[in-house]
PyMOL Python script that loads the backbone (N, CA, C, O; Angstrom):
from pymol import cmd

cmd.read_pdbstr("""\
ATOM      1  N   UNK A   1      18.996 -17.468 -13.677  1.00  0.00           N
ATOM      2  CA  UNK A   1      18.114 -17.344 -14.818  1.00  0.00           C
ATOM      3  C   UNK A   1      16.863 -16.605 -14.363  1.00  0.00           C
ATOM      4  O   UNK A   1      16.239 -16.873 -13.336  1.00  0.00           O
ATOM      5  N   UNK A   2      16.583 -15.718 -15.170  1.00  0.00           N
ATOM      6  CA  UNK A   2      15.368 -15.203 -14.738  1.00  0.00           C
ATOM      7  C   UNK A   2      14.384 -14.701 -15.978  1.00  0.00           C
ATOM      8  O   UNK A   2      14.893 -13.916 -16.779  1.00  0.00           O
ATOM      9  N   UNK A   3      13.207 -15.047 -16.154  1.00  0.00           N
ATOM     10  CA  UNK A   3      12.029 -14.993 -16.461  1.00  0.00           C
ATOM     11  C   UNK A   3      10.615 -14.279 -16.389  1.00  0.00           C
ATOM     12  O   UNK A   3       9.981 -14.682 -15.413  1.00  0.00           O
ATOM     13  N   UNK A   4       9.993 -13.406 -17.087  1.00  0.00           N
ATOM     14  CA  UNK A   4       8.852 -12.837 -16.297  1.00  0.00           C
ATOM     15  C   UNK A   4       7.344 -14.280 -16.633  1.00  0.00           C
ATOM     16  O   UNK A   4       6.852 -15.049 -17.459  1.00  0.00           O
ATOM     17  N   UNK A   5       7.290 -13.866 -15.525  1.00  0.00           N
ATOM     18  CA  UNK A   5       5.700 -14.889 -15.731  1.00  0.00           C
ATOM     19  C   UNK A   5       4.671 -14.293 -16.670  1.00  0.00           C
ATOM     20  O   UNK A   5       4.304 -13.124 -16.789  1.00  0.00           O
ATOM     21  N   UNK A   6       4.244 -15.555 -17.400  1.00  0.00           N
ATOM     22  CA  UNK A   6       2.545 -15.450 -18.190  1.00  0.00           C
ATOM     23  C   UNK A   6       1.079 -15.115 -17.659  1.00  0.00           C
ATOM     24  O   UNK A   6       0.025 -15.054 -18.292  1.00  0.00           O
ATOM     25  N   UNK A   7       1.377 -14.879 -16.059  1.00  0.00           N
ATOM     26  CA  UNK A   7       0.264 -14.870 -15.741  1.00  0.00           C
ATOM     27  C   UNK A   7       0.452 -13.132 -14.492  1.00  0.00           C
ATOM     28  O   UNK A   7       1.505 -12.779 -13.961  1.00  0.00           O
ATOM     29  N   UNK A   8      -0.595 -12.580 -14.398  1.00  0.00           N
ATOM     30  CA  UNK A   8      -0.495 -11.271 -14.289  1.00  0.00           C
ATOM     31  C   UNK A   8      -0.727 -11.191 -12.478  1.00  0.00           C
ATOM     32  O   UNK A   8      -1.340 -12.080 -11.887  1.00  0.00           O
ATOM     33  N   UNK A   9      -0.188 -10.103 -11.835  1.00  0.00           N
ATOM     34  CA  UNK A   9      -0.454 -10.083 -10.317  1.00  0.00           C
ATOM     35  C   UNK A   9      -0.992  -8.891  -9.558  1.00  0.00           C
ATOM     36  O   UNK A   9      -0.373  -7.831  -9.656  1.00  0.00           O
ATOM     37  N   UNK A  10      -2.177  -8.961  -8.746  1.00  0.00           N
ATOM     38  CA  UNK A  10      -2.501  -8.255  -8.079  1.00  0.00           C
ATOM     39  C   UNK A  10      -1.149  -7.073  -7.281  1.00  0.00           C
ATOM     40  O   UNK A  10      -0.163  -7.338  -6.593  1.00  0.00           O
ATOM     41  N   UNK A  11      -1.633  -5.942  -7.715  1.00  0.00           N
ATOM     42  CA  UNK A  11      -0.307  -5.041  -7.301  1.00  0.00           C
ATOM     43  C   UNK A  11      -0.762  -3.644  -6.550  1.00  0.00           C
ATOM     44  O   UNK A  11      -0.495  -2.749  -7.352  1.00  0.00           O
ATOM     45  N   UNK A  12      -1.180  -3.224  -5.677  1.00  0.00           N
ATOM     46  CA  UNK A  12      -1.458  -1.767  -5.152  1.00  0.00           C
ATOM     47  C   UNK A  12      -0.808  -1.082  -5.670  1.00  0.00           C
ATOM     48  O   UNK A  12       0.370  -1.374  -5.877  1.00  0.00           O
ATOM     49  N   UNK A  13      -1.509   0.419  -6.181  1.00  0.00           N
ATOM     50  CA  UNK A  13      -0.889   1.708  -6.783  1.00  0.00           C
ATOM     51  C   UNK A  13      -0.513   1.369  -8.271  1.00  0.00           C
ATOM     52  O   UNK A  13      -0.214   2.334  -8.975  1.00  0.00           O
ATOM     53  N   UNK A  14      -0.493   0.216  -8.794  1.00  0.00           N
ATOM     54  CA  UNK A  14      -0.563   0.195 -10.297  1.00  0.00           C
ATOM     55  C   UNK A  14      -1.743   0.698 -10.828  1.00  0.00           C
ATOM     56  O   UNK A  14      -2.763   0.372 -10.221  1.00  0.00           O
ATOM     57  N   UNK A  15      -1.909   1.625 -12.103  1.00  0.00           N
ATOM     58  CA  UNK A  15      -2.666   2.571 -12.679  1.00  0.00           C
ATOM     59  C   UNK A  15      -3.478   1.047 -13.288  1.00  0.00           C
ATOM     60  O   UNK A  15      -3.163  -0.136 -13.410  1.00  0.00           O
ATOM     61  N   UNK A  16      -4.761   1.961 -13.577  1.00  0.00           N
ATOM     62  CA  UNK A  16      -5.449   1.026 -14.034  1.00  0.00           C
ATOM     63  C   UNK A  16      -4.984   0.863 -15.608  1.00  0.00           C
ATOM     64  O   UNK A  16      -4.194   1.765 -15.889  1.00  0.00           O
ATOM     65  N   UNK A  17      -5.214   0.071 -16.604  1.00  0.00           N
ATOM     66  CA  UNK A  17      -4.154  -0.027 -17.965  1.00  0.00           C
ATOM     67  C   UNK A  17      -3.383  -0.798 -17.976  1.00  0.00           C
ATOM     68  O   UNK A  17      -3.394  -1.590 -18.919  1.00  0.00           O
ATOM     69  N   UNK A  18      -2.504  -0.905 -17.077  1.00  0.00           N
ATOM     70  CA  UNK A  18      -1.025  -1.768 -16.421  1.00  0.00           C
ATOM     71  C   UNK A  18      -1.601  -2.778 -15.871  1.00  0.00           C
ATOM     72  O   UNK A  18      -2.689  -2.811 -15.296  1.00  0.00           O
ATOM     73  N   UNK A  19      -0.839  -3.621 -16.059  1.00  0.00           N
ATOM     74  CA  UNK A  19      -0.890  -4.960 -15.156  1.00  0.00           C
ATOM     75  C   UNK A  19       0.989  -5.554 -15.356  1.00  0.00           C
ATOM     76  O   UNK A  19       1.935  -5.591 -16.142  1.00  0.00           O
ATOM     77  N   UNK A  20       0.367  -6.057 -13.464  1.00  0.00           N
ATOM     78  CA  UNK A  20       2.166  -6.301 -13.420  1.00  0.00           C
ATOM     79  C   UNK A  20       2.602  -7.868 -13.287  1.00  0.00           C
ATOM     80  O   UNK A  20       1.928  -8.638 -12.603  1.00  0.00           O
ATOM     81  N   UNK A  21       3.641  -8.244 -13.906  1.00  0.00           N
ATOM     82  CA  UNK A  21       3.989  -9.859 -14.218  1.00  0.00           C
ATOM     83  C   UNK A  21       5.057 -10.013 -13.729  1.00  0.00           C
ATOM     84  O   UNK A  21       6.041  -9.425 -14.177  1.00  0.00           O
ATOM     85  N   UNK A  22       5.156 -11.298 -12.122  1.00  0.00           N
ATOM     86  CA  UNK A  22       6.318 -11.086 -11.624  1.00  0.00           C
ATOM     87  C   UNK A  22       7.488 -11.817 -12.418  1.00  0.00           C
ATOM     88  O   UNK A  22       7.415 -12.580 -13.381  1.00  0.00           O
ATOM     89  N   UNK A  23       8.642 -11.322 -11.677  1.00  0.00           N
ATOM     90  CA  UNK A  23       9.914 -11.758 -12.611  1.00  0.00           C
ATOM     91  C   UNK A  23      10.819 -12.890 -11.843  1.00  0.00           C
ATOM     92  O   UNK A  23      11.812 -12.605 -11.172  1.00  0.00           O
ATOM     93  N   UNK A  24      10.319 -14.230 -12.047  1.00  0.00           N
ATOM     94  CA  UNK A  24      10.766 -15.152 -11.104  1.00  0.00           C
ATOM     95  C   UNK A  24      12.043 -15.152 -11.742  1.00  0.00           C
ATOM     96  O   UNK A  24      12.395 -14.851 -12.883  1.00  0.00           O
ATOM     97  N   UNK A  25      12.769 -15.642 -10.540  1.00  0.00           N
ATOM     98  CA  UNK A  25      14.203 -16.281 -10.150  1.00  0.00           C
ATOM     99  C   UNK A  25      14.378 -17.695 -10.461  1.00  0.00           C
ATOM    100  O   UNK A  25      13.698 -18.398  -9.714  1.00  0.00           O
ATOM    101  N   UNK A  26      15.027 -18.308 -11.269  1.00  0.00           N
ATOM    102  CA  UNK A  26      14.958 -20.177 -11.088  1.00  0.00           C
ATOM    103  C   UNK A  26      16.580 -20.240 -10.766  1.00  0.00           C
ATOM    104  O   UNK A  26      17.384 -19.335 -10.987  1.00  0.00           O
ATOM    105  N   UNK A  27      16.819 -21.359 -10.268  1.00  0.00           N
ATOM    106  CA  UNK A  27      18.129 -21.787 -10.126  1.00  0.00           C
ATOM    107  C   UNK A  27      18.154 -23.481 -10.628  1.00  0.00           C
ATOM    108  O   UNK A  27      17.337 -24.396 -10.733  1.00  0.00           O
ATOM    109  N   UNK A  28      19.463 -23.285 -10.833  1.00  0.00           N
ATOM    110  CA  UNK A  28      19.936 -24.549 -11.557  1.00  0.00           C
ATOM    111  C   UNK A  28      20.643 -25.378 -11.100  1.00  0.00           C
ATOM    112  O   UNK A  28      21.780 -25.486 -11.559  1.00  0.00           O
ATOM    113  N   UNK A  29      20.109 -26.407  -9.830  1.00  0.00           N
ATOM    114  CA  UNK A  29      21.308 -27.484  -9.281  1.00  0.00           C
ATOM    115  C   UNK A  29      22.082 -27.961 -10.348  1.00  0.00           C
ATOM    116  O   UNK A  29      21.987 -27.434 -11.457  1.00  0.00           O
ATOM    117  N   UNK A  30      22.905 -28.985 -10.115  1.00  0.00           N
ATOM    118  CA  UNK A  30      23.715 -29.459 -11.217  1.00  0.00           C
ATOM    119  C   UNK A  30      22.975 -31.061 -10.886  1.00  0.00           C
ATOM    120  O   UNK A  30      22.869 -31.637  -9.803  1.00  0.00           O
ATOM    121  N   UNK A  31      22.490 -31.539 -12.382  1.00  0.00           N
ATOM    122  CA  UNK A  31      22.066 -32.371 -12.432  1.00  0.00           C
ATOM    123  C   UNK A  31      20.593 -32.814 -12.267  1.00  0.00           C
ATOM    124  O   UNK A  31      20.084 -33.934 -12.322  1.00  0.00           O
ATOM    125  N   UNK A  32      19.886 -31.167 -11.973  1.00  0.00           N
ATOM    126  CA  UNK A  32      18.313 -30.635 -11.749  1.00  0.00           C
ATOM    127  C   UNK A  32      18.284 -30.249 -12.430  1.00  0.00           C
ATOM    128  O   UNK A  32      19.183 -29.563 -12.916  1.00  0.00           O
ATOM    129  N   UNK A  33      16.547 -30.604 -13.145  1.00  0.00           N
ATOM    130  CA  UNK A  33      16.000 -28.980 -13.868  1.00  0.00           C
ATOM    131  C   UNK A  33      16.232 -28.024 -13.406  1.00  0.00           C
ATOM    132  O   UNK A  33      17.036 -28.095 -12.477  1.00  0.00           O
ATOM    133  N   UNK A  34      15.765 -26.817 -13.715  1.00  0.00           N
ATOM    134  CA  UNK A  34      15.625 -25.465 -13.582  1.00  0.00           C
ATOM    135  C   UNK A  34      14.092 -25.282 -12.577  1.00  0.00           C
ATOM    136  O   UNK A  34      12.972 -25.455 -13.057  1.00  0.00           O
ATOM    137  N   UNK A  35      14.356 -24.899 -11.107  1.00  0.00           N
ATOM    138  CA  UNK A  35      13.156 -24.615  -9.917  1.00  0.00           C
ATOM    139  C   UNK A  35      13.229 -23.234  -9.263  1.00  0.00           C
ATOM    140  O   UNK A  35      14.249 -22.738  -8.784  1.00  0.00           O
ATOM    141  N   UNK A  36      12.022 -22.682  -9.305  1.00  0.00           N
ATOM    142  CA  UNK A  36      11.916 -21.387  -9.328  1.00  0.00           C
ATOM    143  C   UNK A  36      12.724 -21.128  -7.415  1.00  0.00           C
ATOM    144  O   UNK A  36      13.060 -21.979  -6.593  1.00  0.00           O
ATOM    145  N   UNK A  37      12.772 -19.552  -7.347  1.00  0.00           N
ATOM    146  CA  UNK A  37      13.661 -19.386  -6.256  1.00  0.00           C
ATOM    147  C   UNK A  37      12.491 -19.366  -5.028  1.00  0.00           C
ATOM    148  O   UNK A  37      11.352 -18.959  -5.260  1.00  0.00           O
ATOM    149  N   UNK A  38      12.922 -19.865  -3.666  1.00  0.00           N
ATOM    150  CA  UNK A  38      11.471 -19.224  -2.666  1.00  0.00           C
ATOM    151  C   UNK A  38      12.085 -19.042  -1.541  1.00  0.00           C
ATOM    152  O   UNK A  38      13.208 -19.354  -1.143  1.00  0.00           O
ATOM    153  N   UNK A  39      11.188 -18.484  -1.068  1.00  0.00           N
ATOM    154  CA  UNK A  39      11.514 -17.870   0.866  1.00  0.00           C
ATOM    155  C   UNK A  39      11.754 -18.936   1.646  1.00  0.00           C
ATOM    156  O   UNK A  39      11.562 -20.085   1.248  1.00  0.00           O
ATOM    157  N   UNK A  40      12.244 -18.611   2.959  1.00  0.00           N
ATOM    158  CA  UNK A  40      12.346 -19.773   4.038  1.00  0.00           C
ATOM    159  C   UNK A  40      10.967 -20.057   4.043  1.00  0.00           C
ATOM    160  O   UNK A  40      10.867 -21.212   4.457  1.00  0.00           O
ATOM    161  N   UNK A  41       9.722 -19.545   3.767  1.00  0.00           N
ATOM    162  CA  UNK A  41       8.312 -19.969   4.170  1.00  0.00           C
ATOM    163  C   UNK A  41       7.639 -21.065   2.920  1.00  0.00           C
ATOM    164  O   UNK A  41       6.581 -21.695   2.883  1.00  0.00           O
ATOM    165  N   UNK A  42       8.829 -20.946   1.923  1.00  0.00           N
ATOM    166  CA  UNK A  42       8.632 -21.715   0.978  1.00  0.00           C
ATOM    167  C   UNK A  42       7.585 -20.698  -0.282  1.00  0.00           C
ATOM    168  O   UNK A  42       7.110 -21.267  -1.265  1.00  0.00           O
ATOM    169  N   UNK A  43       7.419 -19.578  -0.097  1.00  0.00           N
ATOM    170  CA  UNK A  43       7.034 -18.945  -1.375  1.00  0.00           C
ATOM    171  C   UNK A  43       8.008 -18.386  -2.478  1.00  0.00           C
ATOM    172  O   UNK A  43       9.212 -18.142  -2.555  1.00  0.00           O
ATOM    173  N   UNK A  44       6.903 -18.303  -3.297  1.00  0.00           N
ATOM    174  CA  UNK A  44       7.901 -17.875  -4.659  1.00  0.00           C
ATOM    175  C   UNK A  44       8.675 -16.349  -4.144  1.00  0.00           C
ATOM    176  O   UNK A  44       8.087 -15.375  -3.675  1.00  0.00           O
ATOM    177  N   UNK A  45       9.966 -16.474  -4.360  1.00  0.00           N
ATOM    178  CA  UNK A  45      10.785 -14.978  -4.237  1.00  0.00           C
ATOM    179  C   UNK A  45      10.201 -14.064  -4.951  1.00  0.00           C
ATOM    180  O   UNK A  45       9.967 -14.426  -6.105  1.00  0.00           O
ATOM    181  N   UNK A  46       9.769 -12.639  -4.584  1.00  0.00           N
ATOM    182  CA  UNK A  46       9.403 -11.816  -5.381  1.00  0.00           C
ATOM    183  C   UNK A  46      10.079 -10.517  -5.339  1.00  0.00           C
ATOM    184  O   UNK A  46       9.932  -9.848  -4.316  1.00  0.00           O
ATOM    185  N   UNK A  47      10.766 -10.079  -6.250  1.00  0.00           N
ATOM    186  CA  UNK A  47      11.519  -8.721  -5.983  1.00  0.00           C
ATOM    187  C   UNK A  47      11.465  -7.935  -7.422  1.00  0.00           C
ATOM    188  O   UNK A  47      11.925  -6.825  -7.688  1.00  0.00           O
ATOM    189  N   UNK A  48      10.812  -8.787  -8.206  1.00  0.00           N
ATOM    190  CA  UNK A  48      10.685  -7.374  -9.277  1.00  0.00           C
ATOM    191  C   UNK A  48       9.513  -7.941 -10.360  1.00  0.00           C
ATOM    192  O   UNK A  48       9.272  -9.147 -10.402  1.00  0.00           O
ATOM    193  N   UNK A  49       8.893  -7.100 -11.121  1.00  0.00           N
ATOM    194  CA  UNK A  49       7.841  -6.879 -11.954  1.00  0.00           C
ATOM    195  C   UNK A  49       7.868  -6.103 -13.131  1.00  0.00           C
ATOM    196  O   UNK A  49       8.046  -4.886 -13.105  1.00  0.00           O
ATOM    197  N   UNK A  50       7.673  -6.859 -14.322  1.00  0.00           N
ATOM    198  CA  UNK A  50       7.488  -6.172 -15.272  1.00  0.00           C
ATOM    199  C   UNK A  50       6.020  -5.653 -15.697  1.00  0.00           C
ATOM    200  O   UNK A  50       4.993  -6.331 -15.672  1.00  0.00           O
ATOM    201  N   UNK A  51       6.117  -4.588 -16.010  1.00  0.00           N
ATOM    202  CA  UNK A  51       4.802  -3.613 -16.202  1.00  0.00           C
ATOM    203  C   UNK A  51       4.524  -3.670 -17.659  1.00  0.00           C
ATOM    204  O   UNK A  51       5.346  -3.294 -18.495  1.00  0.00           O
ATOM    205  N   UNK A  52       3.329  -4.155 -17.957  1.00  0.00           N
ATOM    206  CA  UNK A  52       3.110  -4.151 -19.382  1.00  0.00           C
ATOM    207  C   UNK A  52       1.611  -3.436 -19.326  1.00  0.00           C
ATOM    208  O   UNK A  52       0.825  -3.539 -18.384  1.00  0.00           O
ATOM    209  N   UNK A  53       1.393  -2.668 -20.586  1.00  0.00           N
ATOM    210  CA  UNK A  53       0.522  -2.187 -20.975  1.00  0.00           C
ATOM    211  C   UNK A  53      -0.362  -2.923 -21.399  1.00  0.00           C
ATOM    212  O   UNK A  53       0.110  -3.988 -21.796  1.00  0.00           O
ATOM    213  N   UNK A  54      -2.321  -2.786 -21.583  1.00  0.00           N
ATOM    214  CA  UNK A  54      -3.051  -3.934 -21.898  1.00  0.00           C
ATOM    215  C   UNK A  54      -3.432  -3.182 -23.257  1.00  0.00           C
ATOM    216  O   UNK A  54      -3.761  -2.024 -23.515  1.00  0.00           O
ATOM    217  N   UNK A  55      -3.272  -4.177 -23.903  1.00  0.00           N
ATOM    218  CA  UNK A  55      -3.524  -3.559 -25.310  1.00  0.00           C
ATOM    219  C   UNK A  55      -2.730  -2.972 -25.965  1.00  0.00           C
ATOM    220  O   UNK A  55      -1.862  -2.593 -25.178  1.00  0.00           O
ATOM    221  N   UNK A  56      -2.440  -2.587 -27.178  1.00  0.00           N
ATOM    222  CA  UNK A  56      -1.412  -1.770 -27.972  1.00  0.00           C
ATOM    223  C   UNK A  56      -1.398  -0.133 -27.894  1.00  0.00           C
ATOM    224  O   UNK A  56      -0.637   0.685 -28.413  1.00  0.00           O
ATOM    225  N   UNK A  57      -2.403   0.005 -27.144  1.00  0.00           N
ATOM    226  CA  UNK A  57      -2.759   1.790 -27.400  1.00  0.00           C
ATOM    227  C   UNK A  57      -1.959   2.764 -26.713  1.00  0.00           C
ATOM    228  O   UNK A  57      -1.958   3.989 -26.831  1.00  0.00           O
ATOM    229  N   UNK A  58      -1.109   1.826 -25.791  1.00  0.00           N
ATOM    230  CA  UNK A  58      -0.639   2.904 -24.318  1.00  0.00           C
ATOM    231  C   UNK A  58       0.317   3.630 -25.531  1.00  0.00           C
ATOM    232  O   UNK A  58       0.668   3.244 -26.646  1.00  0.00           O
ATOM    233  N   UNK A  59       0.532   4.737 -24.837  1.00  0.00           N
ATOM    234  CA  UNK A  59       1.507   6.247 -25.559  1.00  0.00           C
ATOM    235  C   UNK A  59       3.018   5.741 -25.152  1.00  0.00           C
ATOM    236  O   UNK A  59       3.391   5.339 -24.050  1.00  0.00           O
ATOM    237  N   UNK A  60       3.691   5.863 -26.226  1.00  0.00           N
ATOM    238  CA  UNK A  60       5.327   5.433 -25.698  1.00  0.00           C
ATOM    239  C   UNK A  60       6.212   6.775 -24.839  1.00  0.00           C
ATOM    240  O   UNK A  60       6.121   7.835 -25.459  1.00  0.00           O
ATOM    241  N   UNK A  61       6.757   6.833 -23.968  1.00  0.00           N
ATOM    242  CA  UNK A  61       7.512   7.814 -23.104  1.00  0.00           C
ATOM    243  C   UNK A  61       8.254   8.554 -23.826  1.00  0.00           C
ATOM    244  O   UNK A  61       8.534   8.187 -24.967  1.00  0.00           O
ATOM    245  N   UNK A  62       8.614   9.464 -23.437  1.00  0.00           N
ATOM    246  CA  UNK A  62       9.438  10.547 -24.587  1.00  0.00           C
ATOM    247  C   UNK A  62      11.005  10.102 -24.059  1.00  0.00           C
ATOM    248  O   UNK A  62      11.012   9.683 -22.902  1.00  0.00           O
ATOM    249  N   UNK A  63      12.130  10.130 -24.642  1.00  0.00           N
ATOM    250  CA  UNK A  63      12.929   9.901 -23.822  1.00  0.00           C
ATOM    251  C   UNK A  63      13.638   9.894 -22.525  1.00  0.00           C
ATOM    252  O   UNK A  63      14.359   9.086 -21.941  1.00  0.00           O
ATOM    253  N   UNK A  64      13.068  11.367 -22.219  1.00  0.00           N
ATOM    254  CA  UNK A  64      13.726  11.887 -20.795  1.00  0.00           C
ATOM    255  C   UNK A  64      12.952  11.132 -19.613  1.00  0.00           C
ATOM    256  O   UNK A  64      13.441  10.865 -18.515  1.00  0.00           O
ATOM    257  N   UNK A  65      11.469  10.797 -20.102  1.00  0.00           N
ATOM    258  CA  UNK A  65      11.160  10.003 -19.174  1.00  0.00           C
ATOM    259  C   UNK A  65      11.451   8.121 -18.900  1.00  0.00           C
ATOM    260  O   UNK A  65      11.384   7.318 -17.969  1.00  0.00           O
ATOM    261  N   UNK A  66      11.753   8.129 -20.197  1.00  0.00           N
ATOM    262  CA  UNK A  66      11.988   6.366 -20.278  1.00  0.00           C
ATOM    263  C   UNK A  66      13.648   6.636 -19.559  1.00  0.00           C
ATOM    264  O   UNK A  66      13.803   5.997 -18.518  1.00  0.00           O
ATOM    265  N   UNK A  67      14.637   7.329 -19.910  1.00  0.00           N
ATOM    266  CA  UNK A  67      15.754   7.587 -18.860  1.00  0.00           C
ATOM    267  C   UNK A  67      15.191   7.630 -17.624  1.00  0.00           C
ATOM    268  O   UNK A  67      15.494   6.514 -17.203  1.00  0.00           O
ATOM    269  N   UNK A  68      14.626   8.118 -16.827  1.00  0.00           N
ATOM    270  CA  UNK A  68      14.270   8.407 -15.516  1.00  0.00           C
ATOM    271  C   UNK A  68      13.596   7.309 -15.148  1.00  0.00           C
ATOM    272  O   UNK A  68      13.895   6.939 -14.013  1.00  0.00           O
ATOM    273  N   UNK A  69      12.401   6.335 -15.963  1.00  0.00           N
ATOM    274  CA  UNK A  69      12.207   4.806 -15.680  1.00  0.00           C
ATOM    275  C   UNK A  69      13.373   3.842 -15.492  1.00  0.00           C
ATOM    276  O   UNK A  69      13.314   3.073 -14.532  1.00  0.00           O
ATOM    277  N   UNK A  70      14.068   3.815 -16.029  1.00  0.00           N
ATOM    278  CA  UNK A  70      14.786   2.976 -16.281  1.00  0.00           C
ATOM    279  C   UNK A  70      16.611   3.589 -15.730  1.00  0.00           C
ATOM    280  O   UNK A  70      17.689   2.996 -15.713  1.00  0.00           O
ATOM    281  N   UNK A  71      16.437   4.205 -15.565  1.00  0.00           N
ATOM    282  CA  UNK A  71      17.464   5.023 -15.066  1.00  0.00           C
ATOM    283  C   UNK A  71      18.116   4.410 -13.287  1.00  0.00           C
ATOM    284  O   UNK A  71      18.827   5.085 -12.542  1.00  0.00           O
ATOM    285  N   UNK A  72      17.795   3.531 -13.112  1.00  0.00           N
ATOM    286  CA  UNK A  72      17.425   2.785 -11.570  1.00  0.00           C
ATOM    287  C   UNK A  72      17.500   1.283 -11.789  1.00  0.00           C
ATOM    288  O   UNK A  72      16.933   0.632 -12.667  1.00  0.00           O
ATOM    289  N   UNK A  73      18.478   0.765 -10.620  1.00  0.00           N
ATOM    290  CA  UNK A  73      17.509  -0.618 -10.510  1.00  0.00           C
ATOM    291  C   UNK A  73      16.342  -1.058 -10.216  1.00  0.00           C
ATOM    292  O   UNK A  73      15.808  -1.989 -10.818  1.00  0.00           O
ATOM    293  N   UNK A  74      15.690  -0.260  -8.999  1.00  0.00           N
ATOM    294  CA  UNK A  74      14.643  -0.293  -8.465  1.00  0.00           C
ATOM    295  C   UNK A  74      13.851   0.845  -8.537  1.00  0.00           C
ATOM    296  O   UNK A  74      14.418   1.924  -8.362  1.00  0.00           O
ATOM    297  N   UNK A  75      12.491   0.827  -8.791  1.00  0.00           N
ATOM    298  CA  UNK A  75      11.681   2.155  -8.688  1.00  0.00           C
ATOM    299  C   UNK A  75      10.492   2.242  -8.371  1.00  0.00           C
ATOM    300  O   UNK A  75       9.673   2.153  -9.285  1.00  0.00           O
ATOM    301  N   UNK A  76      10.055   2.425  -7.114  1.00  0.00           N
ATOM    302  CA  UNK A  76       8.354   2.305  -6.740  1.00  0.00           C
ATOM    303  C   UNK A  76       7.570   3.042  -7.649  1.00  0.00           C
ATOM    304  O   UNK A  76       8.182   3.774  -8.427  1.00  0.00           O
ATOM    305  N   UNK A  77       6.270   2.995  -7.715  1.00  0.00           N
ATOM    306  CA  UNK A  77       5.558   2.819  -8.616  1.00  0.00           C
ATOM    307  C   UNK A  77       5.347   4.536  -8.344  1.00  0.00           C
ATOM    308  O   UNK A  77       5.443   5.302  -9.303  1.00  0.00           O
ATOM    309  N   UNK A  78       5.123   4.934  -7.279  1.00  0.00           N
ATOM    310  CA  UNK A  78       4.422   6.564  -6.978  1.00  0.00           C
ATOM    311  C   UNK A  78       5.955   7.051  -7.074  1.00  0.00           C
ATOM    312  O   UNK A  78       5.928   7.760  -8.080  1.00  0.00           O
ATOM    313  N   UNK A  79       6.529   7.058  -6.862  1.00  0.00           N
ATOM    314  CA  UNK A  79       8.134   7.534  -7.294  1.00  0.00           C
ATOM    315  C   UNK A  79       8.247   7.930  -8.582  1.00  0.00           C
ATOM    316  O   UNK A  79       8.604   9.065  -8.898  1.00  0.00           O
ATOM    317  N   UNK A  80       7.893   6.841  -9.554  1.00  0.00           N
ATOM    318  CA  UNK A  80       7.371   7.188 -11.013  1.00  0.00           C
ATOM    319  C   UNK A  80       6.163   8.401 -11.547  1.00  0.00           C
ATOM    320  O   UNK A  80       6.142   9.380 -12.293  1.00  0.00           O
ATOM    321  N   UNK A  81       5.307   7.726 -10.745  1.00  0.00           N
ATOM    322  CA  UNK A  81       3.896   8.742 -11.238  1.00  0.00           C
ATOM    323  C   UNK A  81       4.169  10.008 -10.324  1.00  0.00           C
ATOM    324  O   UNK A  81       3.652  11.116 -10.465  1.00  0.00           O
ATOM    325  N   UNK A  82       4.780   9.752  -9.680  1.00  0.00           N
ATOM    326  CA  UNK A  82       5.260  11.253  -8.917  1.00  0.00           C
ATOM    327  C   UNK A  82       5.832  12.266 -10.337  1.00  0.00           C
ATOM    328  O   UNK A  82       5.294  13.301 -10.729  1.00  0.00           O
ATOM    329  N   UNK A  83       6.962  11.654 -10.871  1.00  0.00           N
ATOM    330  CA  UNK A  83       7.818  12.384 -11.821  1.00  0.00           C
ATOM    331  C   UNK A  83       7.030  12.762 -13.072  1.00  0.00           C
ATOM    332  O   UNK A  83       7.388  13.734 -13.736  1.00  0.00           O
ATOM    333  N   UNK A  84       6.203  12.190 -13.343  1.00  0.00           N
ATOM    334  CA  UNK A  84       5.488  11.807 -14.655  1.00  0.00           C
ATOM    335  C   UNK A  84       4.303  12.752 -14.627  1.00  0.00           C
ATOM    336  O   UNK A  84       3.929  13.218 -15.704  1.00  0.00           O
ATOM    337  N   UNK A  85       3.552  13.148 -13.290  1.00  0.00           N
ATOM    338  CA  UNK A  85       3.111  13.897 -13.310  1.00  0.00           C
ATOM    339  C   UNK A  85       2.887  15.501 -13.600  1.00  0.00           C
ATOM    340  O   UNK A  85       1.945  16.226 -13.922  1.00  0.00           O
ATOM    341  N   UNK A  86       4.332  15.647 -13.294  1.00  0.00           N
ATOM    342  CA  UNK A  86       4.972  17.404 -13.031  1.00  0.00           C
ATOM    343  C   UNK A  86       4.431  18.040 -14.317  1.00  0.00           C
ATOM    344  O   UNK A  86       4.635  19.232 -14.549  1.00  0.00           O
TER     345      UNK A  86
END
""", "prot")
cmd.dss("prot")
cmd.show_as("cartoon", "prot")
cmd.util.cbc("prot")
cmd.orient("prot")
């Protein structure tokens, strides 16, 4: 099961506008609630982030670029603004 969090996270190379909300992992013993996933060090697992815009104003992507976002499982952030730039 997975979930993005309500609460927003410090992220390097995110544009200012954006703020990023990680996307916890929970697992489901049998016969447990639902407990989020964590490291051998005991932190929360972190492997992905949803990027939301603050406010309603941000400009929506034209298609070719929302393909090329989303076009990936994974995509660093300057990988993006790399393309977006051209």
């Amino acid at each position: 099961m997975r979930r993005a969090a309500d609460r927003a996270i410090e992220l390097r190379g995110v544009p200012d506008g954006i703020k990023a909300y990680p996307v916890d992992d929970w697992r489901k013993s049998e016969g447990a609630s639902p407990e989020p996933v964590r490291t051998r060090r005991g932190r929360l697992k972190l492997d992905e982030v949803e990027l939301r815009a603050e406010g309603s104003s941000a400009a929506p992507l034209d298609p070719d670029d929302l393909a090329f976002v989303l076009g990936a499982r994974r995509r660093q952030w300057r990988t993006i603004d790399d393309a977006l730039s051209r």
